[in-house]
C-alpha positions in Angstrom: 17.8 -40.6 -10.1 19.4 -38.3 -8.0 18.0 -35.0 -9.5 14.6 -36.6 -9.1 14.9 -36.9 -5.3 16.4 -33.4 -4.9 13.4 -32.0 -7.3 10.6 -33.8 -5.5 12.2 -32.4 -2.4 11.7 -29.2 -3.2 8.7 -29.3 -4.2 7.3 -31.1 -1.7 9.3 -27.8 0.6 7.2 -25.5 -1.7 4.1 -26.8 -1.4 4.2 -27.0 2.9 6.0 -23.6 3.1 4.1 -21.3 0.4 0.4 -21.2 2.2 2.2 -20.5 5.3 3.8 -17.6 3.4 0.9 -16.8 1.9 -1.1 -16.9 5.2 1.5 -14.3 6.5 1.2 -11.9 3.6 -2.7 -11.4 3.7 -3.0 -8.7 6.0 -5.6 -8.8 9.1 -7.0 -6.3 11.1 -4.5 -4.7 13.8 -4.3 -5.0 17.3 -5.8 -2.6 19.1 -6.5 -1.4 22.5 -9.8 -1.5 23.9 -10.0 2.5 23.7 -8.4 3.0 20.5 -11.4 0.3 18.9 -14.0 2.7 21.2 -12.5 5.6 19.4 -12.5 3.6 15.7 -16.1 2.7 16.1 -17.0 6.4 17.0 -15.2 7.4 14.0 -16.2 4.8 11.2 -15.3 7.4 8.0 -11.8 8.9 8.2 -11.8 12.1 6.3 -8.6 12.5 4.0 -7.7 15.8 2.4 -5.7 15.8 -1.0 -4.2 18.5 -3.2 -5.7 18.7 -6.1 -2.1 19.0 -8.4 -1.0 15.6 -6.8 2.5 14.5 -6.4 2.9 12.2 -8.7 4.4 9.1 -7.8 2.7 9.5 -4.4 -0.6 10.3 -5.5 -2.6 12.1 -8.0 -6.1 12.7 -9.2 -7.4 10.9 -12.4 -10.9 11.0 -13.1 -12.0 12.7 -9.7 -10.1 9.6 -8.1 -6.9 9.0 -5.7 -4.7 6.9 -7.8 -0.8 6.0 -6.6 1.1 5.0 -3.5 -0.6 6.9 -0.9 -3.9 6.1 -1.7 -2.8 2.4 -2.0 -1.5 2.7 1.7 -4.9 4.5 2.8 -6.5 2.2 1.3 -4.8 -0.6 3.1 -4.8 1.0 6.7 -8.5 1.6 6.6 -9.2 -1.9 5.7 -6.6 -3.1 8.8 -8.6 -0.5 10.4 -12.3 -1.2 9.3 -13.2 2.0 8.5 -13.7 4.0 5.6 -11.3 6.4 4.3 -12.6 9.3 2.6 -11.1 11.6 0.0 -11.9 14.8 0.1 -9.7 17.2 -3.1 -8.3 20.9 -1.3 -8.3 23.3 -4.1 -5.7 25.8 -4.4 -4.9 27.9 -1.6 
């Protein structure tokens, strides 16, 4: 009987604490100060430049396209941002 209690508590925890959780961990846009929004809405496309040999785990090209941790993170900050985040590959020096 006991174990019954203590499970139904739990999940009854779960179930009130994981969309509050979950609520937290979906990221929104970020606060910013009235001129650093002006200065966002001037500047809707961020322009990114990459080398084209990568640095794998950090980033690399496959298929023309960013894949690995920084892009991920570029990827995130322009949509906390709201603007676009553009890739542009710089070839050899």
């Amino acid at each position: 009987m006991r174990s019954w209690a203590v499970r139904g508590l739990v999940l009854l925890l779960a179930v009130l604490v994981l969309p509050v959780a979950l609520a937290q961990a979906v990221p929104g846009l970020l606060p910013l100060s009235p001129l650093q929004r002006e200065s966002l809405a001037a500047h809707p496309s961020i322009v990114v430049g990459q080398d084209d040999s990568g640095c794998p785990p950090l980033d690399s090209l496959r298929d023309g396209h960013q894949v690995g941790l920084g892009p991920d993170y570029l990827s995130l900050l322009a949509r906390q941002l709201g603007v676009k985040a553009v890739a542009q590959c710089a070839y050899d020096w």
